[in-house]
N, CA, C and O atoms as CSV, one atom per row, in Angstrom:
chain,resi,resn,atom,element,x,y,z
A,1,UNK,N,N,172.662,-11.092,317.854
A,1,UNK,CA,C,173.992,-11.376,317.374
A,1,UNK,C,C,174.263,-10.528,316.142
A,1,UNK,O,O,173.319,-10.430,315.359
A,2,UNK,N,N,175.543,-9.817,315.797
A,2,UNK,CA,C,175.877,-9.578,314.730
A,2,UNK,C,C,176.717,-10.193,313.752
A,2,UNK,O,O,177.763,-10.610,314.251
A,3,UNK,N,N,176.631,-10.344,312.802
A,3,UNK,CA,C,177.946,-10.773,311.806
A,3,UNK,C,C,179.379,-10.587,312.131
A,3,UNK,O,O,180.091,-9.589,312.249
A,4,UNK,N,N,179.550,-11.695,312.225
A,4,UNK,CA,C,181.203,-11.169,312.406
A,4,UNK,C,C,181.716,-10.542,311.047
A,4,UNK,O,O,181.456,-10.993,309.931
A,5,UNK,N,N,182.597,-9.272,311.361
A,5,UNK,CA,C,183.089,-8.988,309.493
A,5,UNK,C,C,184.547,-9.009,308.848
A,5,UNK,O,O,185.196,-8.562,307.902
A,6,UNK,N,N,184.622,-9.674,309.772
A,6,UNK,CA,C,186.284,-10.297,309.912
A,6,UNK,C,C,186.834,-11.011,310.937
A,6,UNK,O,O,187.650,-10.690,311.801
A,7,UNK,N,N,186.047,-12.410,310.621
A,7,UNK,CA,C,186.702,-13.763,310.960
A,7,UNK,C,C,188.002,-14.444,311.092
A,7,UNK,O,O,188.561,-15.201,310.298
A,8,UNK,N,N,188.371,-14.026,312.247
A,8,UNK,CA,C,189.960,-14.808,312.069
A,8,UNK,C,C,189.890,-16.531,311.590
A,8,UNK,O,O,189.572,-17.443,312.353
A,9,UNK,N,N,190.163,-16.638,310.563
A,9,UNK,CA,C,189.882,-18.195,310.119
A,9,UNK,C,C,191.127,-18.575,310.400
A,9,UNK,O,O,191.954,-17.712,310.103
A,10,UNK,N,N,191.714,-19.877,311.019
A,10,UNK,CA,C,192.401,-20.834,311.180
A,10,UNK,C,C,193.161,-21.111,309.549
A,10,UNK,O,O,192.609,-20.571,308.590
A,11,UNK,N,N,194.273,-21.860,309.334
A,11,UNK,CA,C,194.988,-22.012,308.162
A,11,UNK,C,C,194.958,-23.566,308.380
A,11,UNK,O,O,194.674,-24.323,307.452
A,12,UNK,N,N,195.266,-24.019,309.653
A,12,UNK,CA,C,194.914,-25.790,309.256
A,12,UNK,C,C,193.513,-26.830,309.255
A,12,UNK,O,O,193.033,-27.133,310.347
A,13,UNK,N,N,193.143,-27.143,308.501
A,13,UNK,CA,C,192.061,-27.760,308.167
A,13,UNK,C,C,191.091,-28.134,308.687
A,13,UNK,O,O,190.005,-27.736,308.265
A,14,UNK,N,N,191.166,-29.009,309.757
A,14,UNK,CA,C,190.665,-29.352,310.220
A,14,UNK,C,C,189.841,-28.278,311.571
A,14,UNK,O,O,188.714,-28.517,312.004
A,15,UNK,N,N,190.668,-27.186,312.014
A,15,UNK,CA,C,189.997,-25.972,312.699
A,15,UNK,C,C,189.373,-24.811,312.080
A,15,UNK,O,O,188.674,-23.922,312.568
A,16,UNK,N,N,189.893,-25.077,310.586
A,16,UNK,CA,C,189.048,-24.346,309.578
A,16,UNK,C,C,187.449,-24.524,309.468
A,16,UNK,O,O,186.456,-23.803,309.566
A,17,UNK,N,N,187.712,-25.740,309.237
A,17,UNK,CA,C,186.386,-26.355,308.972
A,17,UNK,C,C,185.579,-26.469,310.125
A,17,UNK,O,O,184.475,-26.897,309.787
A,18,UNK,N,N,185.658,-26.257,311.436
A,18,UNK,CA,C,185.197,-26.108,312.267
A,18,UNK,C,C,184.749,-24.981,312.888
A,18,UNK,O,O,183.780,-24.898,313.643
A,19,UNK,N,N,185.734,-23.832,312.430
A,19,UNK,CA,C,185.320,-22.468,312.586
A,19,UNK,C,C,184.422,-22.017,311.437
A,19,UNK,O,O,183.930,-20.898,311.290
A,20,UNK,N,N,184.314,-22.929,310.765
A,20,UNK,CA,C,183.006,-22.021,309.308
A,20,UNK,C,C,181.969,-22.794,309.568
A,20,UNK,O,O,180.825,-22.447,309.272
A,21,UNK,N,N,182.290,-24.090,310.233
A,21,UNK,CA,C,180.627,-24.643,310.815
A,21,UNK,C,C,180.003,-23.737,311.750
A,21,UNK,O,O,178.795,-23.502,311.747
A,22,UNK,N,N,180.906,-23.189,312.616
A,22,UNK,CA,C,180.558,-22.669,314.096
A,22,UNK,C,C,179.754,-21.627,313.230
A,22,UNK,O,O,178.523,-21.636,313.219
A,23,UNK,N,N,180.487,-20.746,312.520
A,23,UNK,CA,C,179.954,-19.064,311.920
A,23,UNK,C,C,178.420,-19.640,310.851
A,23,UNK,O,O,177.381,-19.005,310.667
A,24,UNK,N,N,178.699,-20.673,310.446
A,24,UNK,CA,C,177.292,-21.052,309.640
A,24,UNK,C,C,176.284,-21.079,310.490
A,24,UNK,O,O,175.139,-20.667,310.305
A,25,UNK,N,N,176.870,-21.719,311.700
A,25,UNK,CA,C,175.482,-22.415,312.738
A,25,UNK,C,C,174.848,-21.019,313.253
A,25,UNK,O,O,173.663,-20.686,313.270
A,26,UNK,N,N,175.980,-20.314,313.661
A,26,UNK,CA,C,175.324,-18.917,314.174
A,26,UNK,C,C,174.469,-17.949,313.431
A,26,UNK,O,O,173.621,-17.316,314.060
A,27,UNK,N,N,174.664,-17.723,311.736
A,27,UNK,CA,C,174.524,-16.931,310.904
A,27,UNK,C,C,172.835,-17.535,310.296
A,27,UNK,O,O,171.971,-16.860,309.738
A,28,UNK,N,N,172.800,-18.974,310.642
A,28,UNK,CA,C,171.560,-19.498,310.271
A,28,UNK,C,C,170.369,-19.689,311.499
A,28,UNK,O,O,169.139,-19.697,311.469
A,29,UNK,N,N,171.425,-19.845,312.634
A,29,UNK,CA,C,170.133,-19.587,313.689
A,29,UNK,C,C,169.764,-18.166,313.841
A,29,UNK,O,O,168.622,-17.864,314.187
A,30,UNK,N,N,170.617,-17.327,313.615
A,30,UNK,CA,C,170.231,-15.791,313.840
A,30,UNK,C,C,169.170,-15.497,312.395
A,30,UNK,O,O,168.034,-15.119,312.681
A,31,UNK,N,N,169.454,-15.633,311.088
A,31,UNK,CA,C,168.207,-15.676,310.343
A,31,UNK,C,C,166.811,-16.614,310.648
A,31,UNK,O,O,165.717,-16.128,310.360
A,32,UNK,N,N,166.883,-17.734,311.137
A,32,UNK,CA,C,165.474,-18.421,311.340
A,32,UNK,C,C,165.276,-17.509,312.571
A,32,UNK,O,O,164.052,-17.475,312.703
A,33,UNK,N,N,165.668,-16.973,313.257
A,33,UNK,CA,C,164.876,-16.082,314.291
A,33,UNK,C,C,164.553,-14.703,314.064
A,33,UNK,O,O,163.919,-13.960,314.815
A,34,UNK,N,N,165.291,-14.321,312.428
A,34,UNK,CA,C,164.558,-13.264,312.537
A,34,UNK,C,C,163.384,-13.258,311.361
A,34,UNK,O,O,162.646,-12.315,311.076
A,35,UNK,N,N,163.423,-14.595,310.754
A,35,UNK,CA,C,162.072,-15.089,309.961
A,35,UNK,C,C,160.906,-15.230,310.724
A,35,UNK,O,O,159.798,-15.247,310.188
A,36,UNK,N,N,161.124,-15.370,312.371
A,36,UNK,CA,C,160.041,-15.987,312.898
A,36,UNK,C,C,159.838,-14.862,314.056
A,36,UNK,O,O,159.400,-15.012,315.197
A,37,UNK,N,N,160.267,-13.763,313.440
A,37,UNK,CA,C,160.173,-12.324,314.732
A,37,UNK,C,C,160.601,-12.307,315.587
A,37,UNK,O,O,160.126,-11.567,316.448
A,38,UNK,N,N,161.852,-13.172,315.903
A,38,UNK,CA,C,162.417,-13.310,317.618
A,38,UNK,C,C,162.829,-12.246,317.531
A,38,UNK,O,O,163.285,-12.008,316.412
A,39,UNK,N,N,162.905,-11.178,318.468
A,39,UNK,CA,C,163.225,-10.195,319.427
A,39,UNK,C,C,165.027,-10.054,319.353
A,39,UNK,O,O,165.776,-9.139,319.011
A,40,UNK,N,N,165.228,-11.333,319.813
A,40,UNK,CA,C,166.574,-11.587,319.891
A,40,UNK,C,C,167.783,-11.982,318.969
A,40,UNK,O,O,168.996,-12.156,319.078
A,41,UNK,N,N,166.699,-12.034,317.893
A,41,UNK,CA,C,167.546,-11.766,316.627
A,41,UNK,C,C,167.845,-10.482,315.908
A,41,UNK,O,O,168.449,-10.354,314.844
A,42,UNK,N,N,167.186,-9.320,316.862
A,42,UNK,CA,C,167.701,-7.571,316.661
A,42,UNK,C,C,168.183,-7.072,317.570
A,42,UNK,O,O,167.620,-6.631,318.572
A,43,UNK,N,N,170.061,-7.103,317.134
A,43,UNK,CA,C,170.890,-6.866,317.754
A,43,UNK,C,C,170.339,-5.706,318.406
A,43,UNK,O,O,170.176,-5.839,319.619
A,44,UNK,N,N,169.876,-4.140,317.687
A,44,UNK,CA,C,169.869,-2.898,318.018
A,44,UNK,C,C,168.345,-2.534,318.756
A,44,UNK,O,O,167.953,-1.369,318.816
A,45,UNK,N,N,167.564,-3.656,319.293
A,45,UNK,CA,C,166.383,-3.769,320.055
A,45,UNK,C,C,166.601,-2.820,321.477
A,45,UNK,O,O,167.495,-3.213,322.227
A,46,UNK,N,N,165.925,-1.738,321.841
A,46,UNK,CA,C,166.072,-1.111,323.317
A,46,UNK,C,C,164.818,-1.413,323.637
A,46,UNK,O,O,163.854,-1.912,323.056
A,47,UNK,N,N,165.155,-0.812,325.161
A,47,UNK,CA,C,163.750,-0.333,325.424
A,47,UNK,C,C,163.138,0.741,325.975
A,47,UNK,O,O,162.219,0.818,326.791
A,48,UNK,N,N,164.161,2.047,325.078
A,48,UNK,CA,C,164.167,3.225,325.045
A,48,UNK,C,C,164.741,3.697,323.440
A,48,UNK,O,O,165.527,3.060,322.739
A,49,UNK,N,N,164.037,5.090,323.103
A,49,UNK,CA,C,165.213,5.761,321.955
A,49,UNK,C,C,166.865,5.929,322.440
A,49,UNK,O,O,167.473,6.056,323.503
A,50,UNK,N,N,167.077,5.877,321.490
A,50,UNK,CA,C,168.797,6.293,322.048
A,50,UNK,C,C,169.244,7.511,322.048
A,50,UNK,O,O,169.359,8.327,321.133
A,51,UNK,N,N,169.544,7.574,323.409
A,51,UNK,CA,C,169.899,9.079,323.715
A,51,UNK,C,C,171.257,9.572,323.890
A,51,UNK,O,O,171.472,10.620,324.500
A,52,UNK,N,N,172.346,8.737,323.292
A,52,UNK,CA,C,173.972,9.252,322.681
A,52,UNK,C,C,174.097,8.604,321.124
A,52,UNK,O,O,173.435,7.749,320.535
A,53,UNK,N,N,175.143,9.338,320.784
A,53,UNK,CA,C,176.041,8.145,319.503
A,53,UNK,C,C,174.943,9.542,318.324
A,53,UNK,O,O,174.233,10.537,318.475
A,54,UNK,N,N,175.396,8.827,317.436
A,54,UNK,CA,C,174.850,9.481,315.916
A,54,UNK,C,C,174.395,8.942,315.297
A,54,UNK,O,O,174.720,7.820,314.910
A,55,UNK,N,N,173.069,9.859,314.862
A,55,UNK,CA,C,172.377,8.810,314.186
A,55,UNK,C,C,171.404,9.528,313.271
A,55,UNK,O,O,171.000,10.689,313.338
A,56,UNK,N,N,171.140,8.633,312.460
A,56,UNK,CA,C,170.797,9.603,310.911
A,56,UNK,C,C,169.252,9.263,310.823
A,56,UNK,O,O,168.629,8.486,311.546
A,57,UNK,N,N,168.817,9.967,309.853
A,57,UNK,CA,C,167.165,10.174,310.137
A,57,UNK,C,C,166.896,9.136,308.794
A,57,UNK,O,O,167.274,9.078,307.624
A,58,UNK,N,N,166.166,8.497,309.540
A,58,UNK,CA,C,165.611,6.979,308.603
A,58,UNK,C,C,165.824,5.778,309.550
A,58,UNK,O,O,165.333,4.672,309.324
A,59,UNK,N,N,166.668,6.097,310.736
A,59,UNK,CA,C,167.942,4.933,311.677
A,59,UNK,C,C,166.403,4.292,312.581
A,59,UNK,O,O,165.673,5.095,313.162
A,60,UNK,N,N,166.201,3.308,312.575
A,60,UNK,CA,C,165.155,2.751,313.110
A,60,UNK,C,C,165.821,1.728,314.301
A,60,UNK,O,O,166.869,1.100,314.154
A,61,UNK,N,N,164.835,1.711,315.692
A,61,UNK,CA,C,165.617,1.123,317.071
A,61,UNK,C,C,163.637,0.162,317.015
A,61,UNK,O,O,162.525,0.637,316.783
A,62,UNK,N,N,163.986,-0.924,317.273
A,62,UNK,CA,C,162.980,-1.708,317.954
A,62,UNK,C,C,162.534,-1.615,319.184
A,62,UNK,O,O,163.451,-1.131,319.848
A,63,UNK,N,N,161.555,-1.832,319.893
A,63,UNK,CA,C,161.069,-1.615,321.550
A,63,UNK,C,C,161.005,-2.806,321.595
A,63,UNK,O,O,160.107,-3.526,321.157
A,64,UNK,N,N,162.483,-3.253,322.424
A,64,UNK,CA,C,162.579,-4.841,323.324
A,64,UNK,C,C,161.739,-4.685,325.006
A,64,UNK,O,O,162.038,-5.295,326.033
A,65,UNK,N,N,160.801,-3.813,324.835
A,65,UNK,CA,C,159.778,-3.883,326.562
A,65,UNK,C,C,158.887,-3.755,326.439
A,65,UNK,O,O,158.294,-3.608,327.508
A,66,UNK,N,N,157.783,-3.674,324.877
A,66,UNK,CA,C,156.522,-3.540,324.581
A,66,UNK,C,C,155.493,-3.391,325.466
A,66,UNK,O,O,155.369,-4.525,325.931
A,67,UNK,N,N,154.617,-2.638,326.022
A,67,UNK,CA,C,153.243,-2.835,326.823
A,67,UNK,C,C,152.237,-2.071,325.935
A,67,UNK,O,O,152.549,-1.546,324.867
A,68,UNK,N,N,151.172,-2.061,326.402
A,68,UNK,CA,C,149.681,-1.762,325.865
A,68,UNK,C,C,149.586,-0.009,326.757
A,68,UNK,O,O,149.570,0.141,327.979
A,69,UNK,N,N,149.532,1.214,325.613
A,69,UNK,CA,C,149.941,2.211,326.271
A,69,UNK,C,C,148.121,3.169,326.119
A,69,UNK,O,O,147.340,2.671,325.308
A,70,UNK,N,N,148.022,3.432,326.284
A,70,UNK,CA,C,146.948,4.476,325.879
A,70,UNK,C,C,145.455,4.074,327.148
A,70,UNK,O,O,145.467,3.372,328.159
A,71,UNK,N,N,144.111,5.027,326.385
A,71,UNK,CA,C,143.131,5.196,327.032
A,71,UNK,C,C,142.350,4.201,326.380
A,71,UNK,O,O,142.505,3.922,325.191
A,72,UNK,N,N,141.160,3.427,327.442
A,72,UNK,CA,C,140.521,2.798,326.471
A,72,UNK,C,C,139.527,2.810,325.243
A,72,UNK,O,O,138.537,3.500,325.488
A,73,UNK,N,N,139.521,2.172,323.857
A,73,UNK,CA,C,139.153,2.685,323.191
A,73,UNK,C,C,140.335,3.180,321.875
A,73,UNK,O,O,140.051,2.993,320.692
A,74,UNK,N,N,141.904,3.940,322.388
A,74,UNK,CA,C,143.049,4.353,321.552
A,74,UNK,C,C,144.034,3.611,322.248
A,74,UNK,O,O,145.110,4.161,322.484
A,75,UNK,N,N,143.767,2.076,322.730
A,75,UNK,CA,C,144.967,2.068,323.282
A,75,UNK,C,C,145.963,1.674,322.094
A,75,UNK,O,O,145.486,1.772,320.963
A,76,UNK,N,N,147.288,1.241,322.211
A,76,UNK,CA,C,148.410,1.243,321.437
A,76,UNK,C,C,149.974,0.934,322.005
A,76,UNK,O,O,150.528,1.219,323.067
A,77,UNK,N,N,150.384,0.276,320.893
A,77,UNK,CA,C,151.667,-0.349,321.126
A,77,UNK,C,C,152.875,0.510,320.904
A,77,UNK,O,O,152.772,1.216,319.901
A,78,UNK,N,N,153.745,0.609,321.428
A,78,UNK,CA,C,154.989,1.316,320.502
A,78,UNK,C,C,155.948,0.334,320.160
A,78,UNK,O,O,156.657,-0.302,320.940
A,79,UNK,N,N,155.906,0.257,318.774
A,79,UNK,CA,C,156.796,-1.130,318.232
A,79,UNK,C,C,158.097,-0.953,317.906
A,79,UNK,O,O,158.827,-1.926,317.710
A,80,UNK,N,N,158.709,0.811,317.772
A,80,UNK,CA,C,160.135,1.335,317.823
A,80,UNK,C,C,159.874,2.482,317.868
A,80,UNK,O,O,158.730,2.820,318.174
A,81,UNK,N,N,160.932,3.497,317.555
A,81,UNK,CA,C,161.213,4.332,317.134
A,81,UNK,C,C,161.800,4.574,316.159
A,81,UNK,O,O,162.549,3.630,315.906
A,82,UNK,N,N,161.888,5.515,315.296
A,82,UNK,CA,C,162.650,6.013,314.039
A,82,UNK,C,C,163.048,7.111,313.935
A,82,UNK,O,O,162.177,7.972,314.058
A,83,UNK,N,N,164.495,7.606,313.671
A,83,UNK,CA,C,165.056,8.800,313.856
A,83,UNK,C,C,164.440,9.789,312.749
A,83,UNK,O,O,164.260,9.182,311.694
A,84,UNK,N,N,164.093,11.047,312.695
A,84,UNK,CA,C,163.375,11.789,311.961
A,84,UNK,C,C,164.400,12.922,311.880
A,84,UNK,O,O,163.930,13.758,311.107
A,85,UNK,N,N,165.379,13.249,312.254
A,85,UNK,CA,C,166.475,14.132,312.293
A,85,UNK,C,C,167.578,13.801,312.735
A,85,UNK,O,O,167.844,13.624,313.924
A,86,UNK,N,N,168.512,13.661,311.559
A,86,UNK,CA,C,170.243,13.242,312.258
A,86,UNK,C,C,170.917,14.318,313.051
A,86,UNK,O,O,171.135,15.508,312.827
A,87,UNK,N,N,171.191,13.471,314.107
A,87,UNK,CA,C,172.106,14.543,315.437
A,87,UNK,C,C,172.758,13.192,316.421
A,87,UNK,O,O,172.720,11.962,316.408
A,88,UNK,N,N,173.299,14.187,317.168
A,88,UNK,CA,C,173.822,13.093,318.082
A,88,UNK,C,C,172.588,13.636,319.877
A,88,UNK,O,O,172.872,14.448,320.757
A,89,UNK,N,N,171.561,12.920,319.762
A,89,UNK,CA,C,171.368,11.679,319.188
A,89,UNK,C,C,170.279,11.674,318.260
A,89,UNK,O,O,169.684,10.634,317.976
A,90,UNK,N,N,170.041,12.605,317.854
A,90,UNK,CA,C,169.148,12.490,316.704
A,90,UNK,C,C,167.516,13.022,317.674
A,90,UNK,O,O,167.379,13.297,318.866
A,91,UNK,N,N,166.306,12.989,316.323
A,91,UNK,CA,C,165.482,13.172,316.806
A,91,UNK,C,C,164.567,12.529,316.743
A,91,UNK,O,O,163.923,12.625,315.698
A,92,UNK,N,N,163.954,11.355,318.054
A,92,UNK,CA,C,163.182,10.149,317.881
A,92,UNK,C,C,161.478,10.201,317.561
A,92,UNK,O,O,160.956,11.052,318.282
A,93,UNK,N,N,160.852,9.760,316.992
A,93,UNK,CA,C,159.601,9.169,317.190
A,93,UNK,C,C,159.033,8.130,316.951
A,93,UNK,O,O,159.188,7.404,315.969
A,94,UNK,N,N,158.171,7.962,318.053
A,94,UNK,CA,C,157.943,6.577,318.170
A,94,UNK,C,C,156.944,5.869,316.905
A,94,UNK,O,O,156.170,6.492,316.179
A,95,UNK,N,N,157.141,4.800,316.893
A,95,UNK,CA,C,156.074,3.853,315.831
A,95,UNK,C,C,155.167,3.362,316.676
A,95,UNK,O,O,155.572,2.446,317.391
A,96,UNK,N,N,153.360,3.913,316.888
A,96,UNK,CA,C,152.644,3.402,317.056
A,96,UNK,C,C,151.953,2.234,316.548
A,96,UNK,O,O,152.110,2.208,315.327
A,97,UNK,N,N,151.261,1.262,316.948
A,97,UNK,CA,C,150.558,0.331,316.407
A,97,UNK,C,C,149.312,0.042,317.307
A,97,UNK,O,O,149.476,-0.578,318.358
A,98,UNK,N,N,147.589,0.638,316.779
A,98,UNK,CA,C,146.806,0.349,317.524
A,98,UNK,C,C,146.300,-1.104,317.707
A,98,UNK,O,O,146.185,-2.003,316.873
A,99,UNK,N,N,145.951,-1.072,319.425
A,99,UNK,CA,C,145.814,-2.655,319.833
A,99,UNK,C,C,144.045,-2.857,319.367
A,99,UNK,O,O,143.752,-4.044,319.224
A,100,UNK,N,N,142.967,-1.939,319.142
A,100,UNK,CA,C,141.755,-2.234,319.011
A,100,UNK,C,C,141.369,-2.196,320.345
A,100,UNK,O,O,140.296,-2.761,320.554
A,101,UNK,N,N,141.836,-1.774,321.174
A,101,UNK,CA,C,141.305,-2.350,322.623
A,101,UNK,C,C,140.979,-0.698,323.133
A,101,UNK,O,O,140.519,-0.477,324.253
């Protein structure tokens, strides 16, 4: 989920107050899930680099399809990518993380 960044809020009261419960409820379940690493609390999660749009070097994408990649002995995770050159679409590499296995 993302933030909404301009909330059409209601002017009578009682739907006011109901539309800032709704945006609280959402804005607080989307932080306890991303306190507790849910997946699904990163909007910009693939399960590929992104290969259109623009994007600047530092721009980091999560891997929402994780598997155990390598030989045994180096095997390894890829936990995202991170853009290392802004272009459209930039130039990706991946974030390894060894499994020990």
């Amino acid at each position: 989920m993302k933030l909404i960044t301009d909330p059409r809020l209601p002017t009578e009261t009682q739907q006011l107050v109901l539309k800032l419960t709704n945006i609280l409820r959402d804005v607080t379940n989307q932080l306890n899930n991303l306190t507790e690493g849910r997946i699904s609390a990163v909007y910009n999660a693939q399960p590929a680099p992104p290969a259109s749009g623009q994007n600047y070097a530092g721009d980091f994408v999560r891997n929402s399809a994780p598997s155990e990649l390598g030989t045994a002995g180096s095997r390894f995770i890829v936990f995202g990518w991170m853009c290392v050159a802004s272009g459209t679409p930039g130039t990706w590499s991946p974030l390894r993380t060894l499994t020990g296995n």
